[in-house]
VOGUSE-341853 format. One line per field, with one value per residue: residue number from 1; residue in one letter; x, y, z of N, C-alpha, C in turn. Coordinates in Angstrom, 2 decimals. Layout:
// VOGUSE-341853
pos c(NUM, ...)
code c(A, ...)
npx c(X, ...)
npy c(Y, ...)
npz c(Z, ...)
capx c(X, ...)
capy c(Y, ...)
capz c(Z, ...)
cpx c(X, ...)
cpy c(Y, ...)
cpz c(Z, ...)
***
This chain:
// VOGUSE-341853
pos c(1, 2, 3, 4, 5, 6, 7, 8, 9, 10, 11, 12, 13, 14, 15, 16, 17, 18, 19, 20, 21, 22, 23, 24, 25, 26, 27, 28, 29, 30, 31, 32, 33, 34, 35, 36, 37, 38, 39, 40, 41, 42, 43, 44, 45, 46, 47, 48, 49, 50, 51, 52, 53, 54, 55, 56, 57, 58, 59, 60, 61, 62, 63, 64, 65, 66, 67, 68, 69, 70, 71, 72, 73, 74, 75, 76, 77, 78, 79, 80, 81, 82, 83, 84, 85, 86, 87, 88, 89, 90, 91, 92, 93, 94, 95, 96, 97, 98, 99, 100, 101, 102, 103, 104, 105, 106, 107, 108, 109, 110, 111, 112, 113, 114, 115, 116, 117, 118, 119, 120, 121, 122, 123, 124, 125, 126, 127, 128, 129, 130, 131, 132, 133, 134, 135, 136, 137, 138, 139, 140, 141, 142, 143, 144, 145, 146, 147, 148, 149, 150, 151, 152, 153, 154, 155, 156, 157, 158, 159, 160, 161, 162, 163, 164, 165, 166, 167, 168, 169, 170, 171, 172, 173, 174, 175, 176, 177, 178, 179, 180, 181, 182, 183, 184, 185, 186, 187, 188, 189, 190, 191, 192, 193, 194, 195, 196, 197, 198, 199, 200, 201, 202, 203, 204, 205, 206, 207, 208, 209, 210, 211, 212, 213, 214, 215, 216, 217, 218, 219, 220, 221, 222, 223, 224, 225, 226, 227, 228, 229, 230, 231, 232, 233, 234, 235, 236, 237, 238, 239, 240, 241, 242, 243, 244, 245, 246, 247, 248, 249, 250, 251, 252, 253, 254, 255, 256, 257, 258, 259)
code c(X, X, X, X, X, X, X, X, X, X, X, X, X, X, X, X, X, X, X, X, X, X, X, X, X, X, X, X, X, X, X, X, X, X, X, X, X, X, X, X, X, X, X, X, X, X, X, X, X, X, X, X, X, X, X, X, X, X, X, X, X, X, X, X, X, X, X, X, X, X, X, X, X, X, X, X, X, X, X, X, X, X, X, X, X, X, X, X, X, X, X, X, X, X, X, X, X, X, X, X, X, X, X, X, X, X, X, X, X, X, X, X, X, X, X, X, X, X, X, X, X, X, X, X, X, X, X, X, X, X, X, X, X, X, X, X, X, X, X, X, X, X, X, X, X, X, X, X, X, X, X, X, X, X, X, X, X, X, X, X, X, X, X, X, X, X, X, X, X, X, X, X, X, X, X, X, X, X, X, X, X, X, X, X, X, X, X, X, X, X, X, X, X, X, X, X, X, X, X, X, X, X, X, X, X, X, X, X, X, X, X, X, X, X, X, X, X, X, X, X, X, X, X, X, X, X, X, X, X, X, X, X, X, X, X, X, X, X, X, X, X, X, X, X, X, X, X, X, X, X, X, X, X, X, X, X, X, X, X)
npx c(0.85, 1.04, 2.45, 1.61, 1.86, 3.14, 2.74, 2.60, 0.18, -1.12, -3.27, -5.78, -7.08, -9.05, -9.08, -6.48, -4.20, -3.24, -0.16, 2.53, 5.33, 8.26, 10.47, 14.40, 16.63, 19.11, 16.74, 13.79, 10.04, 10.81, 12.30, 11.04, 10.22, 10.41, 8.92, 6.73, 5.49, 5.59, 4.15, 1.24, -0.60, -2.17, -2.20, -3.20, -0.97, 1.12, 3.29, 5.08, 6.64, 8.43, 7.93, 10.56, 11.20, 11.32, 8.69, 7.10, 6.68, 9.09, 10.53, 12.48, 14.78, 15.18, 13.69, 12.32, 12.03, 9.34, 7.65, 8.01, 6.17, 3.89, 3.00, 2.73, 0.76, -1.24, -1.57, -2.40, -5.19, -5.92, -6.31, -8.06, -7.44, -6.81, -5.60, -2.48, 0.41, 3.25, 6.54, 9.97, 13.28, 16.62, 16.65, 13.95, 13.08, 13.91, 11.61, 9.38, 9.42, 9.32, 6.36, 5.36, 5.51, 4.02, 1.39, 0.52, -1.63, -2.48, -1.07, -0.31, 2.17, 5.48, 7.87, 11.49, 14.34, 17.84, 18.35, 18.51, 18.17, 19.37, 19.74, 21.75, 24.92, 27.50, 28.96, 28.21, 25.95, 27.14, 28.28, 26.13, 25.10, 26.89, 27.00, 24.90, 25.36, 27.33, 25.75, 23.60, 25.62, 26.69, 25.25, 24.13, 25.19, 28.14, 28.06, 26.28, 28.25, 30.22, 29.29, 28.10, 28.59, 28.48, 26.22, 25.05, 25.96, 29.55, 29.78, 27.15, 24.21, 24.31, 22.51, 20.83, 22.22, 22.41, 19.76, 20.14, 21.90, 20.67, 18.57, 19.46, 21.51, 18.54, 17.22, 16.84, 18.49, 17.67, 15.72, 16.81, 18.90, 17.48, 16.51, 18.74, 19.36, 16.99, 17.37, 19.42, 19.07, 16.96, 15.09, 16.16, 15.57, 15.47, 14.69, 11.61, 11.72, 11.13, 8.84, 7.25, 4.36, 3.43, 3.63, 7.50, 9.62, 13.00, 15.52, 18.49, 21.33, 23.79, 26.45, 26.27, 27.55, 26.81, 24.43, 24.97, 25.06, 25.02, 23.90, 21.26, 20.59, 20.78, 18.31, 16.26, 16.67, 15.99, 13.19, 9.89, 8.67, 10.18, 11.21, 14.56, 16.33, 18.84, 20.31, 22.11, 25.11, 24.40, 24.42, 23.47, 21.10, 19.34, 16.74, 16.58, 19.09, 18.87, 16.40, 14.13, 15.36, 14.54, 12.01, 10.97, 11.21, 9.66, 7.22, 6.98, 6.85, 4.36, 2.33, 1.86, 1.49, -1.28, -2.77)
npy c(-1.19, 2.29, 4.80, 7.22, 10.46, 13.06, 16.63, 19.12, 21.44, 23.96, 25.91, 26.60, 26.54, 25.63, 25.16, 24.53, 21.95, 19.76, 19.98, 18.43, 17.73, 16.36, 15.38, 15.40, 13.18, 13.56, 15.23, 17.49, 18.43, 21.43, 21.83, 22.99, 25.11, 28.11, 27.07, 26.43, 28.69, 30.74, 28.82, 28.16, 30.46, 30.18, 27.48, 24.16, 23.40, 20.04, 18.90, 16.60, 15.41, 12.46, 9.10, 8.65, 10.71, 14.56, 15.45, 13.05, 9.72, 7.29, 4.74, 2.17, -0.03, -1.18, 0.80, 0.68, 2.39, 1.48, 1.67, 3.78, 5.53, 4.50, 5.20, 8.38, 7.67, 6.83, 9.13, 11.41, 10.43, 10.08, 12.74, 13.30, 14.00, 13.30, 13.62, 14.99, 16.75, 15.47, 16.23, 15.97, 15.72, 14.63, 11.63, 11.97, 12.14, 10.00, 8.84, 9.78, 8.41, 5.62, 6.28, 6.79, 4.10, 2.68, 3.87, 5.45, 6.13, 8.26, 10.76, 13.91, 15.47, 14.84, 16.07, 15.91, 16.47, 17.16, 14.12, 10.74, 7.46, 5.40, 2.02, 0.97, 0.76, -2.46, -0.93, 1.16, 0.28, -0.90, 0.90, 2.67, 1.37, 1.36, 3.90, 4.20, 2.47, 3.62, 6.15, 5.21, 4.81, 7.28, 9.66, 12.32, 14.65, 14.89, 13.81, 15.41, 18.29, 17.16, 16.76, 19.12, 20.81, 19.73, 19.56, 21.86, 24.80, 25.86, 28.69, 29.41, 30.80, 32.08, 31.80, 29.95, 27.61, 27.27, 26.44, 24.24, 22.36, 22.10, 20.81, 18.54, 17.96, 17.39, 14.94, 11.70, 9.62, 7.01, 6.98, 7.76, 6.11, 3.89, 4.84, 4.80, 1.88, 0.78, 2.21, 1.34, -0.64, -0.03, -0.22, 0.01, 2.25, 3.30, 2.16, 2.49, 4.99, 6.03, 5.51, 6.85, 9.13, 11.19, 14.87, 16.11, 17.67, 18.38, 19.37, 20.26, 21.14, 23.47, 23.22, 20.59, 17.85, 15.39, 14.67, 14.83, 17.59, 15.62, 13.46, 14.00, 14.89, 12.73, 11.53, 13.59, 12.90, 10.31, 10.71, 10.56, 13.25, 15.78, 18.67, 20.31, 22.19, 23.90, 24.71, 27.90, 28.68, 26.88, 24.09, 20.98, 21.22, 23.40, 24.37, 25.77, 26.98, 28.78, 29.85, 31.74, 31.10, 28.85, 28.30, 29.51, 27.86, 25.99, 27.34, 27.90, 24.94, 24.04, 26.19, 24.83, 22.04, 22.82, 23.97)
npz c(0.00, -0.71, 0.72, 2.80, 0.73, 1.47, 0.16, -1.93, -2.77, -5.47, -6.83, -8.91, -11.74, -14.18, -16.69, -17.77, -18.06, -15.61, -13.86, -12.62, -10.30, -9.95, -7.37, -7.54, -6.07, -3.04, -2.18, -1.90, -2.25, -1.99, -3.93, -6.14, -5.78, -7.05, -9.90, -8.07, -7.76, -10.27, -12.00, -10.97, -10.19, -12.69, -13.35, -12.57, -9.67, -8.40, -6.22, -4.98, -1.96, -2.26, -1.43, 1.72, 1.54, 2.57, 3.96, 3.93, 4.63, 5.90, 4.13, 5.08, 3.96, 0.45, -2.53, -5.36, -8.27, -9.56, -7.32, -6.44, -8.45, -8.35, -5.92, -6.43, -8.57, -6.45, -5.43, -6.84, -7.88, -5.37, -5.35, -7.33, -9.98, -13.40, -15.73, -16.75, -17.39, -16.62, -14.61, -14.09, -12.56, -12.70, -10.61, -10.18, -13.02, -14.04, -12.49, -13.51, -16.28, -15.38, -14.70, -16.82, -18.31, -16.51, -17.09, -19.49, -20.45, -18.79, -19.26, -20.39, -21.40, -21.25, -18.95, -18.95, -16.76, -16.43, -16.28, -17.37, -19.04, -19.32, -18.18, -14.64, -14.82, -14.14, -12.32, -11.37, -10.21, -7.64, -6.66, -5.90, -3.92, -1.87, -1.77, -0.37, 1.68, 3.22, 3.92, 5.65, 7.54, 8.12, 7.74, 6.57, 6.15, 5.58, 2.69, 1.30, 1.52, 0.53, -2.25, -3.05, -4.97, -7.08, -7.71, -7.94, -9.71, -8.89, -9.19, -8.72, -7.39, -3.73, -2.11, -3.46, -3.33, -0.69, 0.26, -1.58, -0.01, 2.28, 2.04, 1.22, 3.54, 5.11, 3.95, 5.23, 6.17, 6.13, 4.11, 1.44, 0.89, 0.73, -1.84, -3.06, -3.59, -4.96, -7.16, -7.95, -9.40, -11.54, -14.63, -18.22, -19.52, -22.81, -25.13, -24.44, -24.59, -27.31, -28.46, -27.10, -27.24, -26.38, -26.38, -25.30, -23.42, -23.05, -20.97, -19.74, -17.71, -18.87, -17.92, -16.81, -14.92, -14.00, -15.71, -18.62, -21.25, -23.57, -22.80, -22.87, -25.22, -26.54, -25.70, -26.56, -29.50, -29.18, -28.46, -29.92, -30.50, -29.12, -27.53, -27.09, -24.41, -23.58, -20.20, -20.14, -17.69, -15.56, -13.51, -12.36, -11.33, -12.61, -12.86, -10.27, -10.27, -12.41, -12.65, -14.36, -16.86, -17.30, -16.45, -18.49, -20.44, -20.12, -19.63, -22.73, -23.42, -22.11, -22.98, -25.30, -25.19, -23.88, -26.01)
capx c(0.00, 1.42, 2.55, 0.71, 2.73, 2.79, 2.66, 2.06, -1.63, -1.65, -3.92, -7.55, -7.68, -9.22, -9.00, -4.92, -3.32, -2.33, 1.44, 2.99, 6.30, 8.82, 12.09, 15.35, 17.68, 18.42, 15.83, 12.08, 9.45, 10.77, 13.34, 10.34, 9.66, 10.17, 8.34, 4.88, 5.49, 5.52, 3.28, 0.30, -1.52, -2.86, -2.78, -2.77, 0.34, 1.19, 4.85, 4.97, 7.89, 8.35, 8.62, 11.65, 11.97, 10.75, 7.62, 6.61, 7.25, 10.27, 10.06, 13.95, 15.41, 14.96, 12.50, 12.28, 11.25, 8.19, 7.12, 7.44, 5.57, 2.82, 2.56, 2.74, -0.70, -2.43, -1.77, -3.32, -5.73, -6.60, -6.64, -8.81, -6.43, -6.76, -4.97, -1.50, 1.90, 4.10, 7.99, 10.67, 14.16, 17.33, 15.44, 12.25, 12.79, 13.34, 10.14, 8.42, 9.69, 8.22, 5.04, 4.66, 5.67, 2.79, -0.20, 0.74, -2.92, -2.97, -0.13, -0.14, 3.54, 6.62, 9.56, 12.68, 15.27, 19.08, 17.94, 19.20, 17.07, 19.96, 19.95, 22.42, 26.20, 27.56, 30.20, 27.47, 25.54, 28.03, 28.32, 25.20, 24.70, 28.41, 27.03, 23.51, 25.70, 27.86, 24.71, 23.22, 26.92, 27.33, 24.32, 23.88, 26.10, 29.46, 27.99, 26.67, 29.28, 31.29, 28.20, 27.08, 29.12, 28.13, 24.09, 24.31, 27.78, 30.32, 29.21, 25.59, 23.93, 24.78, 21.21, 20.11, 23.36, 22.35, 18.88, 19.77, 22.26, 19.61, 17.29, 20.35, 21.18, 17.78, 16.61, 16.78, 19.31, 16.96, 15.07, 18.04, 19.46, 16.65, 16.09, 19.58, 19.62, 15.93, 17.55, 20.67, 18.13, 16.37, 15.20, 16.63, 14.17, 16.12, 13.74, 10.07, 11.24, 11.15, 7.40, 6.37, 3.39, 2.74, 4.96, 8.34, 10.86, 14.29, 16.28, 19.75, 21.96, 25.06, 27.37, 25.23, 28.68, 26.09, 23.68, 25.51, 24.53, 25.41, 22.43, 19.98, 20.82, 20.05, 17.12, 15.82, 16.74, 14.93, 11.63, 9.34, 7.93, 10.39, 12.13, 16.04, 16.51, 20.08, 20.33, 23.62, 25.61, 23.43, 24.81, 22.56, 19.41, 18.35, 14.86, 16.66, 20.04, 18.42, 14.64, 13.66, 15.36, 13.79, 10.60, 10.17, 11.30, 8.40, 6.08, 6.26, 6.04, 2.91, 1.53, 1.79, 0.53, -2.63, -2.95)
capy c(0.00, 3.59, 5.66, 8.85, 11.15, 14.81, 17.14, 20.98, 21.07, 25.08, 26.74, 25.43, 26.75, 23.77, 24.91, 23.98, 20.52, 20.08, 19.92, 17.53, 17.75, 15.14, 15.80, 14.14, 12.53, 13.65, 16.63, 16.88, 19.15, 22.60, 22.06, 23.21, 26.81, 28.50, 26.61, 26.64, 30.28, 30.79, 28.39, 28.15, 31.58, 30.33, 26.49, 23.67, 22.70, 19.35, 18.33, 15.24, 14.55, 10.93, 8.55, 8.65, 11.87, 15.05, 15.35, 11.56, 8.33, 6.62, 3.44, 1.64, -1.36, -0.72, 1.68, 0.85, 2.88, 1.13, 1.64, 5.60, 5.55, 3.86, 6.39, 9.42, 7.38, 6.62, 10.28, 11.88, 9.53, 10.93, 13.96, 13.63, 14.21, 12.37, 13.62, 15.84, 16.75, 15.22, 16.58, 15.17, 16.25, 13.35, 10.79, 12.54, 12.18, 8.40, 8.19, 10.15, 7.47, 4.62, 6.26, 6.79, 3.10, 2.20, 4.75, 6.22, 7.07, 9.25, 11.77, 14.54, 15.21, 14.59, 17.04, 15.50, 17.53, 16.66, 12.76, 9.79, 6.88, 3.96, 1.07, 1.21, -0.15, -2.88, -0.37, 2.11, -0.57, -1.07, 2.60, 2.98, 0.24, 1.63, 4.87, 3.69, 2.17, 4.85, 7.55, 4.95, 4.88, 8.06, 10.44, 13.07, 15.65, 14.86, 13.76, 16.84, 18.98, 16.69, 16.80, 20.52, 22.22, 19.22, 19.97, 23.99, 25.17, 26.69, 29.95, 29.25, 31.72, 31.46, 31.63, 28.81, 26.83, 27.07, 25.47, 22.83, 21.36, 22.00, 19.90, 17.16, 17.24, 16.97, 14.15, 11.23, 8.69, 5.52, 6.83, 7.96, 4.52, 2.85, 5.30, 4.36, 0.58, 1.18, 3.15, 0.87, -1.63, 0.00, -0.78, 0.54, 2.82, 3.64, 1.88, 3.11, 7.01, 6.08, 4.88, 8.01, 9.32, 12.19, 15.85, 16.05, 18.73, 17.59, 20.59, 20.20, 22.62, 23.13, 22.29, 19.52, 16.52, 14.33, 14.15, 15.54, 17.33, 14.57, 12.23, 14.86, 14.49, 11.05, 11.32, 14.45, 11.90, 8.84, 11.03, 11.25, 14.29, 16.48, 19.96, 20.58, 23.11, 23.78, 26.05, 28.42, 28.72, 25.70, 22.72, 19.71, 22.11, 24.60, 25.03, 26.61, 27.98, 29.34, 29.65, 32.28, 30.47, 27.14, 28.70, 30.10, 26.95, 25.19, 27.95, 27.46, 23.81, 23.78, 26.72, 24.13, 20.82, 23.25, 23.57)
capz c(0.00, -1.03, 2.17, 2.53, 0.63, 1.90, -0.83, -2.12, -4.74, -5.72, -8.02, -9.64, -12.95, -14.32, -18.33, -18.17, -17.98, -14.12, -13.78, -11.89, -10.12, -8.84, -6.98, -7.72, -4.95, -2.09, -1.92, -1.24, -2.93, -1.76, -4.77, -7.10, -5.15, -8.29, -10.70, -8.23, -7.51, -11.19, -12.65, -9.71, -10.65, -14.24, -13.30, -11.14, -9.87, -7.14, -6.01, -3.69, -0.89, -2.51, 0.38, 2.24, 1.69, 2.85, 5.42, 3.59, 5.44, 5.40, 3.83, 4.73, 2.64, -1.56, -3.36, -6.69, -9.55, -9.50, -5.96, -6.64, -9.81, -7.54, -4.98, -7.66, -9.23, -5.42, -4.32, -7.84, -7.37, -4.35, -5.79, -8.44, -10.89, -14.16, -17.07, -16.44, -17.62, -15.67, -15.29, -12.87, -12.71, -12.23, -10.83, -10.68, -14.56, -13.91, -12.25, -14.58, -17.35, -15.15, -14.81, -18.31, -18.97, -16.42, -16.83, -20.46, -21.20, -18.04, -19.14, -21.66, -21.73, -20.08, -18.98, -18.48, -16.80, -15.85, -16.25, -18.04, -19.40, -19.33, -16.85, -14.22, -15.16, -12.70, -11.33, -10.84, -9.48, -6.80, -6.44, -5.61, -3.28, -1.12, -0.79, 0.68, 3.41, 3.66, 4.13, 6.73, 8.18, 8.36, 7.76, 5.12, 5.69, 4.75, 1.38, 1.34, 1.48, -1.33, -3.79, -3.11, -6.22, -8.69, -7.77, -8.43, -9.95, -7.80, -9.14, -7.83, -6.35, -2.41, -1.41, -3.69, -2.66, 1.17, 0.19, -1.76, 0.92, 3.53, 1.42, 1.10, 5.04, 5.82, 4.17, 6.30, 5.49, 5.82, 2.75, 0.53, 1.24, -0.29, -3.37, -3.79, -3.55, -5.61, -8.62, -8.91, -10.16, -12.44, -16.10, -19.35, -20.80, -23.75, -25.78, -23.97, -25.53, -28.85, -28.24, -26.04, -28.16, -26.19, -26.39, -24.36, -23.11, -22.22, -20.87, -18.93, -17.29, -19.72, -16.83, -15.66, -15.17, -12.96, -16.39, -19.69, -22.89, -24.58, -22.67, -22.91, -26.81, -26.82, -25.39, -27.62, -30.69, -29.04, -28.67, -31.56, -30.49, -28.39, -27.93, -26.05, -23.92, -22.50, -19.92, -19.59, -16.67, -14.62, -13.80, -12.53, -10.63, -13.63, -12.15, -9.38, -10.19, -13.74, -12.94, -15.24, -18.20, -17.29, -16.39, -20.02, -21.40, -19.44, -20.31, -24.08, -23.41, -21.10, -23.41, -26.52, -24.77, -23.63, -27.23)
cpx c(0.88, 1.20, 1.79, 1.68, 2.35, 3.14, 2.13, 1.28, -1.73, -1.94, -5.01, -7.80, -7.54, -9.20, -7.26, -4.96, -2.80, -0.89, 1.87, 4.46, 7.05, 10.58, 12.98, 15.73, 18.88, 17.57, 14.31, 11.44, 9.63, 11.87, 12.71, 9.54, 9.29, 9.23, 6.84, 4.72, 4.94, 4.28, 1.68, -0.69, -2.67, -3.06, -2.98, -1.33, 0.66, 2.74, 4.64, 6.52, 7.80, 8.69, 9.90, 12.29, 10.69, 9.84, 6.71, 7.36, 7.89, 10.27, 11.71, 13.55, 15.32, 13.78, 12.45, 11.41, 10.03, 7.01, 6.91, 6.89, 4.12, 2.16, 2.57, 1.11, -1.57, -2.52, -2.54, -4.72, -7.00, -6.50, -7.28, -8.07, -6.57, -5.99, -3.60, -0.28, 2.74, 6.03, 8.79, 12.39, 15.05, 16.73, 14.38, 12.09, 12.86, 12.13, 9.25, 8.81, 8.91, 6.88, 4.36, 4.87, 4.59, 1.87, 0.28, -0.71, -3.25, -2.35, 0.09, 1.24, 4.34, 7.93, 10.22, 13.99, 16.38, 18.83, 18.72, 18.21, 17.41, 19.96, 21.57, 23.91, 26.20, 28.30, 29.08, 26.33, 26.17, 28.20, 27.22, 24.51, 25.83, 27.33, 25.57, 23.77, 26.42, 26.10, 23.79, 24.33, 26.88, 26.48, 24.72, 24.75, 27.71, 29.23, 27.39, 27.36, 29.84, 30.35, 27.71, 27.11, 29.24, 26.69, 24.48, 26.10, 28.32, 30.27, 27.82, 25.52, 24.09, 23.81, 20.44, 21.26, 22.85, 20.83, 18.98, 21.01, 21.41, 18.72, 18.14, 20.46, 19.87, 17.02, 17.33, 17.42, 18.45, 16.16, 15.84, 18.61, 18.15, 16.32, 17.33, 19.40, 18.01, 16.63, 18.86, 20.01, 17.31, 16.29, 15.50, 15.42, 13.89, 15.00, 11.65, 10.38, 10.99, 9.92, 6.71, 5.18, 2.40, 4.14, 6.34, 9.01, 12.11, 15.09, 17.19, 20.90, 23.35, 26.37, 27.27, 26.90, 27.97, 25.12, 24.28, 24.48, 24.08, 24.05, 21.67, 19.82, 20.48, 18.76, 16.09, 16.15, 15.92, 13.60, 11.26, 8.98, 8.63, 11.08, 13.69, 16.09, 17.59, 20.11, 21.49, 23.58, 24.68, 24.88, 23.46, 20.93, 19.08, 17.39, 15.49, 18.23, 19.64, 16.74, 14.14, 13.79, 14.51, 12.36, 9.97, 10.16, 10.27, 7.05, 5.76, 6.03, 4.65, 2.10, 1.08, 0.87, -1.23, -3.56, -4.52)
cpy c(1.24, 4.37, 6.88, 9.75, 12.95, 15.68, 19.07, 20.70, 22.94, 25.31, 25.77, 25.63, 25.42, 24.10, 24.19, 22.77, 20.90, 19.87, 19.72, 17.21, 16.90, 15.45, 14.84, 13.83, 13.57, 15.13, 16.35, 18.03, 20.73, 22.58, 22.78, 24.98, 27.69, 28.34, 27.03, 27.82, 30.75, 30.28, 28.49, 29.23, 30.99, 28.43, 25.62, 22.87, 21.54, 19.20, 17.92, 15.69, 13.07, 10.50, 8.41, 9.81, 13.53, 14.97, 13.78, 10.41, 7.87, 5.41, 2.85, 0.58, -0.55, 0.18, 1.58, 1.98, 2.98, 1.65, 3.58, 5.59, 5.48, 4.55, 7.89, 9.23, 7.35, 7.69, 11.02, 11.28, 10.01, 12.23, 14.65, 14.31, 13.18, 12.76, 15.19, 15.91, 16.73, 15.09, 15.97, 15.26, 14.97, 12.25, 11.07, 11.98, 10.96, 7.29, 8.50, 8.47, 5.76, 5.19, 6.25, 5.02, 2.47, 3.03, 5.71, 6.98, 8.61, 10.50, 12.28, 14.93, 14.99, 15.70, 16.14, 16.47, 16.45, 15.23, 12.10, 8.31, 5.05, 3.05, 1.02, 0.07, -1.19, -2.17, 0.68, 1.55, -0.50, 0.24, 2.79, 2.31, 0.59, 3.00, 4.80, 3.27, 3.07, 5.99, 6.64, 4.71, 6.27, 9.31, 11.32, 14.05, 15.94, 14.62, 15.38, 17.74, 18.71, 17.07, 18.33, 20.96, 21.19, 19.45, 20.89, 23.62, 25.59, 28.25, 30.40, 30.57, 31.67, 31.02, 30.20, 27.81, 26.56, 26.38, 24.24, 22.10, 21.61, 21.22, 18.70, 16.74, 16.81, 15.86, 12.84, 9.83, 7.17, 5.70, 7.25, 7.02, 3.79, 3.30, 4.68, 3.08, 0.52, 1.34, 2.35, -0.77, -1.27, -0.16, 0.20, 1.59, 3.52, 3.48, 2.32, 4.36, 6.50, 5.66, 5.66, 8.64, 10.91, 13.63, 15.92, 17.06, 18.22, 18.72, 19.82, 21.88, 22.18, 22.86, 21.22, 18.31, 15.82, 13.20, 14.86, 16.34, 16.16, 13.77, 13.18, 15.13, 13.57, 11.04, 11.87, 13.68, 10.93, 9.63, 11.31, 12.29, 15.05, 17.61, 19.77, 22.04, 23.72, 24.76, 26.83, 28.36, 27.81, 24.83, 21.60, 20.40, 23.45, 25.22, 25.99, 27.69, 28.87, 29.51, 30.37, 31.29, 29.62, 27.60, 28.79, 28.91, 25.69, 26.03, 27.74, 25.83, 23.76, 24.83, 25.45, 22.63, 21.56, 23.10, 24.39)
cpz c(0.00, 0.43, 1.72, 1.95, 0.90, 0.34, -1.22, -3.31, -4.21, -7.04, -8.63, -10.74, -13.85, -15.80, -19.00, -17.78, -16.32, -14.78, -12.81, -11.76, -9.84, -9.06, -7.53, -6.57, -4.70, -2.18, -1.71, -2.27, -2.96, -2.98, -5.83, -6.58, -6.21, -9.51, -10.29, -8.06, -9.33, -12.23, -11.90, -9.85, -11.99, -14.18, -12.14, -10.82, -8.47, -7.11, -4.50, -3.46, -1.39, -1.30, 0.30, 2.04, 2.41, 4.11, 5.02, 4.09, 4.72, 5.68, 3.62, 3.67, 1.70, -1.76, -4.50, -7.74, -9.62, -8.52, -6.18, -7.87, -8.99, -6.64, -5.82, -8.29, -7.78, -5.19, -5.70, -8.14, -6.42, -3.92, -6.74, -9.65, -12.01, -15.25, -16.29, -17.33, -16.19, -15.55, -14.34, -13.14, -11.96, -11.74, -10.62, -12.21, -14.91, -13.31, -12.94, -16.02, -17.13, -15.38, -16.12, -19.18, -17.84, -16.83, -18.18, -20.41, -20.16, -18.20, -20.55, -22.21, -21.11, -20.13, -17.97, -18.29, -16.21, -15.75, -17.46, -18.35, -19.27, -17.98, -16.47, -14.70, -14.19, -11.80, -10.56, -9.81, -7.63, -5.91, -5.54, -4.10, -1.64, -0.51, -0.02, 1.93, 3.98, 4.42, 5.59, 8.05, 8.84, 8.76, 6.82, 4.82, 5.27, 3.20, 1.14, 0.89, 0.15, -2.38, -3.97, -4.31, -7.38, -8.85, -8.27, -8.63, -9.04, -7.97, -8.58, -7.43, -4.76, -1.67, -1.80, -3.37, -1.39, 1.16, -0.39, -0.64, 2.46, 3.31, 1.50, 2.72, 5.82, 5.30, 4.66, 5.54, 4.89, 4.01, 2.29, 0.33, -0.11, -1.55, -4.02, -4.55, -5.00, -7.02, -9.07, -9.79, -11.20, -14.09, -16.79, -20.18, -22.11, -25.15, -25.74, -25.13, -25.89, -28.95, -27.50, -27.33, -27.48, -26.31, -25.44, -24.70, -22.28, -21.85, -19.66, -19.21, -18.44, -18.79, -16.34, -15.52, -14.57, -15.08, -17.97, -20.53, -23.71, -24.23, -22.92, -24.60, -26.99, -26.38, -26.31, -28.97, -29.92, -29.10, -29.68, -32.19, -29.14, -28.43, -26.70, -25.73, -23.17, -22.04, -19.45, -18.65, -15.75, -15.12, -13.39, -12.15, -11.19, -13.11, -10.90, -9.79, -11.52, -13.68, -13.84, -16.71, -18.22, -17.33, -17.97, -20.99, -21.38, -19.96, -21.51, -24.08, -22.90, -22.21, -25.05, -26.39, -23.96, -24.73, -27.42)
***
């Protein structure tokens, strides 16, 4: 059964497409401030705490893919929510890819930001699996620290720098652990794009070294139907260290899938 997930639902204008958020790893829904500030006036906008993160129960051991895809459909669900664009940034953008490989008919387009589509190597495997025990070893903030200036550049702004490692130390090792162990399992979805049938936006920060150009190219070639959006000076968290750009590059998407 799908944990209760806590969540932000602003704005009712019911003639737009809702728009549907989902964080990457480690962070929670305050990573999207910008976006509902922005978008929230003219539509409706939700962004879940996936479990194990945020003010949403923390579910130890594994999390697969699957399992957040699952809670993403029970909490829209129970929100009366039936048809959306749904966007999701690093693995946000790998849960968005499950959900659209379960519940296609329910989703008008997909934004993929700073994401990647390939199943995990075995080294990355391994990787992935080390620092899950590390982060229940140790707790969040020494990673932290090391990862701050590959999230936001080292030019960052200082203000959005000091939120996203406040969003990294605070979520709660047991669930970071299991998104890990979760995401070093997941499937290849290299093959799903090329079968997406609804519009997509792939935008990455042009610094991004976590998620390249280069994948965010592959991906914009596997879709049948998508636009690229690179955004200067960003590295992996656009929506926040670049919000205006990103914003506009979301606006003409969302104004086009309104249609």
């Amino acid at each position: 059964m799908a944990p209760f997930l806590a969540y932000e639902d602003k704005g009712t204008e019911a003639s737009r497409v809702p728009l549907v958020l989902i964080h990457g790893h480690p962070f929670d829904r305050t990573m999207w401030v910008p976006q509902i500030a922005a978008f929230s006036p003219a539509r409706r906008v939700i962004a879940p705490d996936l479990r194990g993160y945020g003010a949403s129960p923390v579910v130890p051991g594994s999390t697969p893919l699957a399992a957040f895809a699952e809670d993403i459909a029970g909490l829209l669900d129970g929100l009366g929510v039936g048809e959306f664009v749904l966007g999701g940034l690093s693995m946000g953008g790998q849960i968005v890819m499950e959900c659209y490989r379960q519940f296609p008919d329910r989703i008008r387009g997909l934004v993929l930001a700073d994401t990647f589509p390939a199943a995990e190597t075995p080294e990355g495997r391994k990787a992935r699996n080390d620092m899950a025990d590390r982060l229940l070893r140790e707790g969040m903030r020494g990673y932290a620290d090391e990862v701050l200036h590959k999230m936001v550049a080292p030019y960052a702004d200082a203000e959005v720098a000091a939120h996203v490692h406040r969003m990294m130390t605070a979520a709660p090792p047991e669930g970071a652990a299991a998104a890990l162990r979760g995401r070093a399992e997941r499937p290849d979805y290299r093959e799903l794009l090329t079968r997406v049938t609804v519009p997509a936006l792939v935008v990455v920060g042009a610094d991004d070294t976590y998620t390249s150009v280069r994948d965010a190219e592959a991906m914009h070639a596997a879709l049948p139907d998508s636009t690229l959006r690179v955004i200067e000076s960003s590295a992996h968290l656009p929506n926040l260290e670049r919000p205006a750009e990103f914003n506009r590059a979301l606006s003409a998407f969302l104004a086009r899938v309104d249609g």
